[in-house]
Biopython code that builds the backbone (N, CA, C, O; Angstrom):
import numpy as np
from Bio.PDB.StructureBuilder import StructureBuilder

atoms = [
    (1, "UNK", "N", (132.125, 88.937, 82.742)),
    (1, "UNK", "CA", (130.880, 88.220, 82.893)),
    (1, "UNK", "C", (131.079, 87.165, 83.973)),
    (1, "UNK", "O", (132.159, 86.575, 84.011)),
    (2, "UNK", "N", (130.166, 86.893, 84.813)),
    (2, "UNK", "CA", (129.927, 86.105, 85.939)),
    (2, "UNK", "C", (128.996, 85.157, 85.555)),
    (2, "UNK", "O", (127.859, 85.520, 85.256)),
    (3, "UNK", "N", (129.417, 83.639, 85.511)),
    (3, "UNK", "CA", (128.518, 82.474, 85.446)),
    (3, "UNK", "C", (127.876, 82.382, 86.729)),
    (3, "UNK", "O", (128.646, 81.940, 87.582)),
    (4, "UNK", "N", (127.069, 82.570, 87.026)),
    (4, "UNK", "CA", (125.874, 82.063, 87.984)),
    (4, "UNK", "C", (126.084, 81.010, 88.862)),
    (4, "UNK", "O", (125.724, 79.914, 88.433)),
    (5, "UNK", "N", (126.537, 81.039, 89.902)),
    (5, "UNK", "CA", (126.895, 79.696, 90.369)),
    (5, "UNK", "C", (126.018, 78.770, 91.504)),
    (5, "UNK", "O", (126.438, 77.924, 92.294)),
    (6, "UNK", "N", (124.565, 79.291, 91.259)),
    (6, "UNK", "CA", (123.863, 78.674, 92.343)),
    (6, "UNK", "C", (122.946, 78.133, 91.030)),
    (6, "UNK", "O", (122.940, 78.485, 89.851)),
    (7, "UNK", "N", (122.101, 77.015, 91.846)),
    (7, "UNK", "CA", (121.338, 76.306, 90.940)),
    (7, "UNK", "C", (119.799, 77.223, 90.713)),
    (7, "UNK", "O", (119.386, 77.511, 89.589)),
    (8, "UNK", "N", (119.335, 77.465, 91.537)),
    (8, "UNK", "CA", (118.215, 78.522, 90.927)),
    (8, "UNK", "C", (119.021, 79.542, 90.131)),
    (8, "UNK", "O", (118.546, 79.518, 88.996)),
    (9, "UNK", "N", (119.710, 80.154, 90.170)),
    (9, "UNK", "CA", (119.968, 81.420, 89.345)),
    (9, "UNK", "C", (120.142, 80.170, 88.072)),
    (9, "UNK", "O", (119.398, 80.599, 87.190)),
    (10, "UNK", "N", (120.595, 79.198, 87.695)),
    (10, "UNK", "CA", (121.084, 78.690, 86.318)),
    (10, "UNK", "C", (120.086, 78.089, 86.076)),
    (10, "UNK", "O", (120.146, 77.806, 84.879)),
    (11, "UNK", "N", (118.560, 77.454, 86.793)),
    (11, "UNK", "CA", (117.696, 77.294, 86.624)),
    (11, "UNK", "C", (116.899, 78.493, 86.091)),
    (11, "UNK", "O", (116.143, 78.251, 85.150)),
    (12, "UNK", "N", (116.950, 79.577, 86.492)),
    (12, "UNK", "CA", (116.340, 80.641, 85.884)),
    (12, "UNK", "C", (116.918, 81.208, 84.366)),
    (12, "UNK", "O", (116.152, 81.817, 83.620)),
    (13, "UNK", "N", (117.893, 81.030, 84.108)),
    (13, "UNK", "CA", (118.660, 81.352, 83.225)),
    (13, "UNK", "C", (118.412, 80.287, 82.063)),
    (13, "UNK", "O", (118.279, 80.888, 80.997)),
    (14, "UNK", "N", (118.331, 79.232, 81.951)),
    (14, "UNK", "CA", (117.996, 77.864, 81.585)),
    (14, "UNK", "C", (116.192, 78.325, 81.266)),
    (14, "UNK", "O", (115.897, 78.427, 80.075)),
    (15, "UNK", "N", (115.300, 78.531, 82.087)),
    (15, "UNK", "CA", (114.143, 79.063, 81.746)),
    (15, "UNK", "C", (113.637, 80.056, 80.747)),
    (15, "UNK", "O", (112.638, 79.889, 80.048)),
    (16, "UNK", "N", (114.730, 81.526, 80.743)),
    (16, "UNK", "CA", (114.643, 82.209, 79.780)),
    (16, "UNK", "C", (114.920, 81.989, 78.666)),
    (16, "UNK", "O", (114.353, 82.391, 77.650)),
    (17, "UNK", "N", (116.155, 81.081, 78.812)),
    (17, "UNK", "CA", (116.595, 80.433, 77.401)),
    (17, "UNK", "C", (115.257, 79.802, 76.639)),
    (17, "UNK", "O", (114.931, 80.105, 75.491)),
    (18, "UNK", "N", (114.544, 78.867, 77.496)),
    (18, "UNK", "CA", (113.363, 78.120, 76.687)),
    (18, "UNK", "C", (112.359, 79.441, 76.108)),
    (18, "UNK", "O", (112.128, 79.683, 74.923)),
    (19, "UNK", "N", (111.859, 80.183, 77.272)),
    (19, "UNK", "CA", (111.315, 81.258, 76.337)),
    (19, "UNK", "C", (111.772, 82.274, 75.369)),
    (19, "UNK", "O", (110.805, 82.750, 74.775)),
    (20, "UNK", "N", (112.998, 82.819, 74.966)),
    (20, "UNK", "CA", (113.379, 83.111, 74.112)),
    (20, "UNK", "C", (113.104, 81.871, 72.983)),
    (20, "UNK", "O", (112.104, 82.033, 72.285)),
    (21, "UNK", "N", (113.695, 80.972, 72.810)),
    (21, "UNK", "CA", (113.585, 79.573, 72.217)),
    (21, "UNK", "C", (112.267, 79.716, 71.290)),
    (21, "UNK", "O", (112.132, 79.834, 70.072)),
    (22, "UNK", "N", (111.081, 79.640, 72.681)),
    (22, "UNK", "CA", (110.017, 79.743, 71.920)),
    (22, "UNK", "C", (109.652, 80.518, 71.197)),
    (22, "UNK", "O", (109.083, 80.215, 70.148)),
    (23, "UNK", "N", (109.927, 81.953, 71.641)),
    (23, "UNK", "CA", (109.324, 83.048, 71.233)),
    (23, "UNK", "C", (110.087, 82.661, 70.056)),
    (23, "UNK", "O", (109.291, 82.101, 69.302)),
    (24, "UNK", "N", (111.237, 82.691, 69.542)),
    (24, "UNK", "CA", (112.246, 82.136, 68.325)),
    (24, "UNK", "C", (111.234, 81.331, 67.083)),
    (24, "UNK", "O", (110.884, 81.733, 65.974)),
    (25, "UNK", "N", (110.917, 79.863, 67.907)),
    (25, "UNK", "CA", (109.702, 79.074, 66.813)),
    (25, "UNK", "C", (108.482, 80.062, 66.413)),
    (25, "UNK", "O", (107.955, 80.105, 65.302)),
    (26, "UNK", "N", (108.132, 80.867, 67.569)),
    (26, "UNK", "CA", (107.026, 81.227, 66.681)),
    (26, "UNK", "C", (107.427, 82.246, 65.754)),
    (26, "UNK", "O", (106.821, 82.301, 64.684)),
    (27, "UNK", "N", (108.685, 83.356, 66.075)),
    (27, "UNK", "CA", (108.629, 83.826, 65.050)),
    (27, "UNK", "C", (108.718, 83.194, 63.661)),
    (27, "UNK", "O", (108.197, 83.756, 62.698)),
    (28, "UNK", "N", (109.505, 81.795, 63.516)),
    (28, "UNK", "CA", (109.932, 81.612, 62.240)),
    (28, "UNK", "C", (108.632, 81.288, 61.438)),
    (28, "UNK", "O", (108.640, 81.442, 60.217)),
    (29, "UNK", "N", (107.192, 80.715, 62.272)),
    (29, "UNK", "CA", (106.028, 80.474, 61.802)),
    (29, "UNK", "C", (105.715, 81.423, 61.132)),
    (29, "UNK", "O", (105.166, 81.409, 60.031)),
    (30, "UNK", "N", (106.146, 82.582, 61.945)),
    (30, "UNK", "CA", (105.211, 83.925, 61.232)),
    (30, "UNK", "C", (105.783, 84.026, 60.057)),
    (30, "UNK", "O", (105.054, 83.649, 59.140)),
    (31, "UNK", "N", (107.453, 84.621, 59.565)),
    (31, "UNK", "CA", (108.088, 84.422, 58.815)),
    (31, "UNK", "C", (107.934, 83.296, 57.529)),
    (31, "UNK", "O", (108.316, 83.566, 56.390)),
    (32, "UNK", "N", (107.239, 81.845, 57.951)),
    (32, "UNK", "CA", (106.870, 81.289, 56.587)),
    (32, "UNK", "C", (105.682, 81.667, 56.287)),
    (32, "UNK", "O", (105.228, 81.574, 55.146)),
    (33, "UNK", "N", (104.981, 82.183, 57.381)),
    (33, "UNK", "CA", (103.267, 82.611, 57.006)),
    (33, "UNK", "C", (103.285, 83.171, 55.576)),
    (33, "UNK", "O", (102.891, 82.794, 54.472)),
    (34, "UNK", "N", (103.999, 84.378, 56.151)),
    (34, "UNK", "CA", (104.443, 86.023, 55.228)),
    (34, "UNK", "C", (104.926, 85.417, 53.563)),
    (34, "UNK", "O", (104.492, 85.827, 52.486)),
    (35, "UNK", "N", (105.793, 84.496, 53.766)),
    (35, "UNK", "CA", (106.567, 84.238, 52.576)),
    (35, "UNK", "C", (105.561, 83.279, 52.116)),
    (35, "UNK", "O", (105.840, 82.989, 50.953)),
    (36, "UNK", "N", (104.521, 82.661, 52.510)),
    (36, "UNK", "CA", (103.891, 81.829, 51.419)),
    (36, "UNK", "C", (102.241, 82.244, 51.095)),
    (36, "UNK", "O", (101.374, 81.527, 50.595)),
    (37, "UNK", "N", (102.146, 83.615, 51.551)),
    (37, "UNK", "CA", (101.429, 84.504, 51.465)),
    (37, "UNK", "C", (101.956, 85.544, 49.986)),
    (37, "UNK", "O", (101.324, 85.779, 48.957)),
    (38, "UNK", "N", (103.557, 86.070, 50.473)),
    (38, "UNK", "CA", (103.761, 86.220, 49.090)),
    (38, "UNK", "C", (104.013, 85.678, 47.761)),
    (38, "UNK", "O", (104.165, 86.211, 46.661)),
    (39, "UNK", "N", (104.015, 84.556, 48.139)),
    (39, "UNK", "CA", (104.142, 82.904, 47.082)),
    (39, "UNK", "C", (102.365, 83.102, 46.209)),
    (39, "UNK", "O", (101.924, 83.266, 45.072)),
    (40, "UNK", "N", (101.974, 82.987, 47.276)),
    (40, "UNK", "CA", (100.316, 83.225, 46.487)),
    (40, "UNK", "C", (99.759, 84.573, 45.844)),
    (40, "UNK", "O", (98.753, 84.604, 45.135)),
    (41, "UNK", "N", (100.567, 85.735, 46.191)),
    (41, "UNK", "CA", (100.429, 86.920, 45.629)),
    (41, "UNK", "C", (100.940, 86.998, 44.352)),
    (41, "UNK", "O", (100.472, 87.492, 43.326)),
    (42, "UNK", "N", (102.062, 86.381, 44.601)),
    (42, "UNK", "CA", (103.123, 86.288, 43.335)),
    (42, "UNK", "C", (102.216, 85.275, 42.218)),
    (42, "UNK", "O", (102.053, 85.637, 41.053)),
    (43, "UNK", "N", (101.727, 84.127, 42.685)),
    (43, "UNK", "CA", (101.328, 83.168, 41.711)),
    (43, "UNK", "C", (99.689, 83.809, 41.025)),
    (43, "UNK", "O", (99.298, 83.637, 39.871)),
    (44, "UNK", "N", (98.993, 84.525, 42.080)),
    (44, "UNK", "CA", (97.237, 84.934, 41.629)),
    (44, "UNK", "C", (97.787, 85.982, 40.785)),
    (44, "UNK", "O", (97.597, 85.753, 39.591)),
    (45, "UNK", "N", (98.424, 87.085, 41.040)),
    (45, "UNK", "CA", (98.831, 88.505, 40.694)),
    (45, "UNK", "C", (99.746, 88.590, 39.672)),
    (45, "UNK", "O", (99.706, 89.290, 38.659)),
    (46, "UNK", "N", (100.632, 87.750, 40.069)),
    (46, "UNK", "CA", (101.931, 88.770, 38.993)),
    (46, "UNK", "C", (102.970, 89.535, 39.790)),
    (46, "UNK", "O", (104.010, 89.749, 39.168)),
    (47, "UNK", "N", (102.925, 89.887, 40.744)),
    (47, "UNK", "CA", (103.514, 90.695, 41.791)),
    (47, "UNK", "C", (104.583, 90.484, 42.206)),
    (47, "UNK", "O", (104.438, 90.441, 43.428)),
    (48, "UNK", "N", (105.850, 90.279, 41.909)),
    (48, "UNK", "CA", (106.918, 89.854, 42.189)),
    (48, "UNK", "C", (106.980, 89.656, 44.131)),
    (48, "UNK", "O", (106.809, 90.695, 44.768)),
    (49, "UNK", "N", (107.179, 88.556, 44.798)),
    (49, "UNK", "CA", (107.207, 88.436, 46.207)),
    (49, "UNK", "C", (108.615, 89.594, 46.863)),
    (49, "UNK", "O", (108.795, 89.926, 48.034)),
    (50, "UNK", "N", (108.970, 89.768, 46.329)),
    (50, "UNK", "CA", (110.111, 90.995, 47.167)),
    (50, "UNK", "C", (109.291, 92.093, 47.095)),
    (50, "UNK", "O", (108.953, 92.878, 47.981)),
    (51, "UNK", "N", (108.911, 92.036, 45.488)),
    (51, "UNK", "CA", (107.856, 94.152, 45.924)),
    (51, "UNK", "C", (107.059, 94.039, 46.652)),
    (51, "UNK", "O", (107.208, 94.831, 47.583)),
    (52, "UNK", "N", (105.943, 93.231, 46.773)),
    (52, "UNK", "CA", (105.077, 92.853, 47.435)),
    (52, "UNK", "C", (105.451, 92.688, 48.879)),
    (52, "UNK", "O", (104.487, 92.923, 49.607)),
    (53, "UNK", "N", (106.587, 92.345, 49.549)),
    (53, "UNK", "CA", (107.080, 92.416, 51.048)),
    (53, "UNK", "C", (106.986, 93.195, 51.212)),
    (53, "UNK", "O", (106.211, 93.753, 51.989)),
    (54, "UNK", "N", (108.169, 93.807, 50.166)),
    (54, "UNK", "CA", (107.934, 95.971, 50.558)),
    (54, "UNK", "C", (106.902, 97.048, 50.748)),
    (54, "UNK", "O", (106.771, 98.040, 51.465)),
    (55, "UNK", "N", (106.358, 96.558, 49.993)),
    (55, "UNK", "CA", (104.577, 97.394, 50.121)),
    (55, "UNK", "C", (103.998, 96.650, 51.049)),
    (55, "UNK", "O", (103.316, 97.583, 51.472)),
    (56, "UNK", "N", (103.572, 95.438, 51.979)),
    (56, "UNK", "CA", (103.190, 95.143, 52.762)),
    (56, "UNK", "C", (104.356, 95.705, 54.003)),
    (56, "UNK", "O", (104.052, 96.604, 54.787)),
    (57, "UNK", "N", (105.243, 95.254, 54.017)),
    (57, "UNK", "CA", (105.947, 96.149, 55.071)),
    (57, "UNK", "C", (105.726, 97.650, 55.435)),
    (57, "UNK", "O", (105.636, 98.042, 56.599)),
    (58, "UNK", "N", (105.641, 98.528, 54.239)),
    (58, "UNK", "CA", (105.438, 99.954, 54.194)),
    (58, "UNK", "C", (103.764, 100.354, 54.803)),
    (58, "UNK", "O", (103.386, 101.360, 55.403)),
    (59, "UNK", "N", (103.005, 99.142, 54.375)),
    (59, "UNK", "CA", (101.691, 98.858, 55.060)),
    (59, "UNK", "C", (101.769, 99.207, 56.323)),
    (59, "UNK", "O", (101.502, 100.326, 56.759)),
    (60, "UNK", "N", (102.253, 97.969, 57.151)),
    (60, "UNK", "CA", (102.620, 96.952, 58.302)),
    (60, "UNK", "C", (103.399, 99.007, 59.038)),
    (60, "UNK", "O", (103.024, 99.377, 60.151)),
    (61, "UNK", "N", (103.977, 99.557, 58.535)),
    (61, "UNK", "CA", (104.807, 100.256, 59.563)),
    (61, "UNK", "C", (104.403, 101.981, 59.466)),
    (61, "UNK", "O", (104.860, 102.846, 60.213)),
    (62, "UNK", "N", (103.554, 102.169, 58.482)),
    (62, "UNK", "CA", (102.673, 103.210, 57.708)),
    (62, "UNK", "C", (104.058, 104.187, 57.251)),
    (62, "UNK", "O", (104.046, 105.311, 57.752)),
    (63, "UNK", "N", (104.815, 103.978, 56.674)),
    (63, "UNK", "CA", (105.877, 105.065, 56.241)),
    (63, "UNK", "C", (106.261, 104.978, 54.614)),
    (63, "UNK", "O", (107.279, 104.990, 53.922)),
    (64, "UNK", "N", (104.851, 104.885, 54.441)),
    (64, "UNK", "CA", (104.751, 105.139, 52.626)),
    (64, "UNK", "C", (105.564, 106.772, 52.114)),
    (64, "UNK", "O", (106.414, 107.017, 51.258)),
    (65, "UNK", "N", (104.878, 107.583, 53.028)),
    (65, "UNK", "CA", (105.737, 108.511, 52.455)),
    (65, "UNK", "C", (107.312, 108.661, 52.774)),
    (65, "UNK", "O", (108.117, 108.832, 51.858)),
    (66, "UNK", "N", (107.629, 108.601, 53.874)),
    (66, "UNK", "CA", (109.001, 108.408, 54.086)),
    (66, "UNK", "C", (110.416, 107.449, 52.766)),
    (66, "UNK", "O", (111.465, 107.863, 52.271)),
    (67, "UNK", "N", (109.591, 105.947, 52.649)),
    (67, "UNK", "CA", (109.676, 105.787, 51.601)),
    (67, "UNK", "C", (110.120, 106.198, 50.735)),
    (67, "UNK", "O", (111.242, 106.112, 50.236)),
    (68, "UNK", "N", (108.873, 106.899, 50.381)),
    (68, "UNK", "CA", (108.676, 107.603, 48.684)),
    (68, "UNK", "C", (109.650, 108.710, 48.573)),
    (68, "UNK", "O", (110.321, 108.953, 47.571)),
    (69, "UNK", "N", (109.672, 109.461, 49.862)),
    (69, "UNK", "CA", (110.916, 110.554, 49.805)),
    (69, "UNK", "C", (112.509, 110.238, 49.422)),
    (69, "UNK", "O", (113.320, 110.836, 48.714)),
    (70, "UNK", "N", (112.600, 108.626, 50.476)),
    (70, "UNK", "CA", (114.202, 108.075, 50.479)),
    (70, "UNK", "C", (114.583, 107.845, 48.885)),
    (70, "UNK", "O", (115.643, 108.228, 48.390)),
    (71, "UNK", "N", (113.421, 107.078, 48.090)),
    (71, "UNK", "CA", (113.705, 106.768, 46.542)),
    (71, "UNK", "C", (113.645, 107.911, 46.150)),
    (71, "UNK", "O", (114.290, 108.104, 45.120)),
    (72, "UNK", "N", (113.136, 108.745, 46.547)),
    (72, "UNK", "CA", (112.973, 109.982, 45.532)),
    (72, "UNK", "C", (114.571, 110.861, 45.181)),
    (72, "UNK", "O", (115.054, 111.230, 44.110)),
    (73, "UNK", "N", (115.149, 110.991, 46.815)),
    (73, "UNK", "CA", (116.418, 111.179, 47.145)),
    (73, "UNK", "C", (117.483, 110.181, 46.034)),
    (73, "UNK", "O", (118.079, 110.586, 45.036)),
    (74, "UNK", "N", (117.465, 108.931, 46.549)),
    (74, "UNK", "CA", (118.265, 107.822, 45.587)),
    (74, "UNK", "C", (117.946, 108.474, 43.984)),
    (74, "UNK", "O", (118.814, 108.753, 43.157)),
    (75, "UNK", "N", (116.655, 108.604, 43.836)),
    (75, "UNK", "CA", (116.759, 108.847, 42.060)),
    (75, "UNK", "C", (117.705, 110.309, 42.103)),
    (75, "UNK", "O", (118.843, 110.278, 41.633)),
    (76, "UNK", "N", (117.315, 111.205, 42.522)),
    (76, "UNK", "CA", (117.999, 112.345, 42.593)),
    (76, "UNK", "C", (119.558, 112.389, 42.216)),
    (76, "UNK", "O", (120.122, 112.858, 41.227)),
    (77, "UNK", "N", (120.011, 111.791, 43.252)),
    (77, "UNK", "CA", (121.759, 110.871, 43.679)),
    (77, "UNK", "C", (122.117, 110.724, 42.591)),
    (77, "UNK", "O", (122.985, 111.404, 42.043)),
    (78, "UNK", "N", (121.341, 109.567, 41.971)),
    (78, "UNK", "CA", (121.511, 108.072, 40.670)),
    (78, "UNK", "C", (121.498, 109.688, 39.616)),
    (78, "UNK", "O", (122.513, 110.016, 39.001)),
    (79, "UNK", "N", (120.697, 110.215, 39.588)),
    (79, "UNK", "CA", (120.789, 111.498, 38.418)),
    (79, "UNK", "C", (121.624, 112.320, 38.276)),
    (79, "UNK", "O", (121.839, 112.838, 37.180)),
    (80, "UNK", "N", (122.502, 112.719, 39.724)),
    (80, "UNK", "CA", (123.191, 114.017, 39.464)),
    (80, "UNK", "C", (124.546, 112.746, 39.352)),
    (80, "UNK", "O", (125.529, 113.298, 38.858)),
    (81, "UNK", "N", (124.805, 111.392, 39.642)),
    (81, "UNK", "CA", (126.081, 110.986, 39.489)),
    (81, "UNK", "C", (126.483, 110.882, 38.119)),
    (81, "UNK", "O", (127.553, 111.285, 37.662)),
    (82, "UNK", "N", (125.138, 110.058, 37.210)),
    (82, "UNK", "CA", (125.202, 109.479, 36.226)),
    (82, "UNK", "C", (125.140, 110.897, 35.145)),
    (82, "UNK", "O", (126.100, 111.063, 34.392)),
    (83, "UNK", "N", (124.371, 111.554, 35.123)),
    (83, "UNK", "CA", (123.822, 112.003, 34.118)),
    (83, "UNK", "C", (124.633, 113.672, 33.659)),
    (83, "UNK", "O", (124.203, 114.524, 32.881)),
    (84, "UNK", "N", (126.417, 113.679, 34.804)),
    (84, "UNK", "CA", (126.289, 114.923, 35.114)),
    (84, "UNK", "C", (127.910, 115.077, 34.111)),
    (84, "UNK", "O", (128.447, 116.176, 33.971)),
]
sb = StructureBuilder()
sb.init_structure("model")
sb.init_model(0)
sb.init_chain("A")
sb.init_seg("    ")
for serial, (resi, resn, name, xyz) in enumerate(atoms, 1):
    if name == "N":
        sb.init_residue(resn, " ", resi, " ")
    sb.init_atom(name, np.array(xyz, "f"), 0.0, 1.0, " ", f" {name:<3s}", serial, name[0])
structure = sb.get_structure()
């Protein structure tokens, strides 16, 4: 690796840093959004905030069935280890 040794190139480098940075704060905004979104799901509902990530995630990325196949697999697994 080569440190940059002119002042614009470490000025530019120094720049990306701030926007990564930022982009950084806002994610963590989003991140408490989510979690005190599932705070209120959990408290109106009943809904435990981890299942509730998961099914909003599975939402958020549409791979409900994929999902449903991987557990289906795991129960399968969990059956032929345990039960055999």
């Amino acid at each position: 690796m080569m440190i940059p040794s002119s002042n614009e190139d470490r000025k530019k480098i120094k720049g990306a840093m701030k926007e990564v940075s930022n982009a950084m704060n806002g994610i963590e905004g989003h991140q408490d959004h989510i979690k005190e979104i599932c705070v209120r799901v959990e408290e109106e509902f009943g809904i435990p905030k981890g299942k509730f990530k998961k099914v909003a995630t599975m939402y958020h990325k549409g791979n409900a069935d994929i999902v449903a196949e991987d557990n289906s697999e795991i129960e399968d697994l969990y059956d032929a280890a345990v039960n055999s």
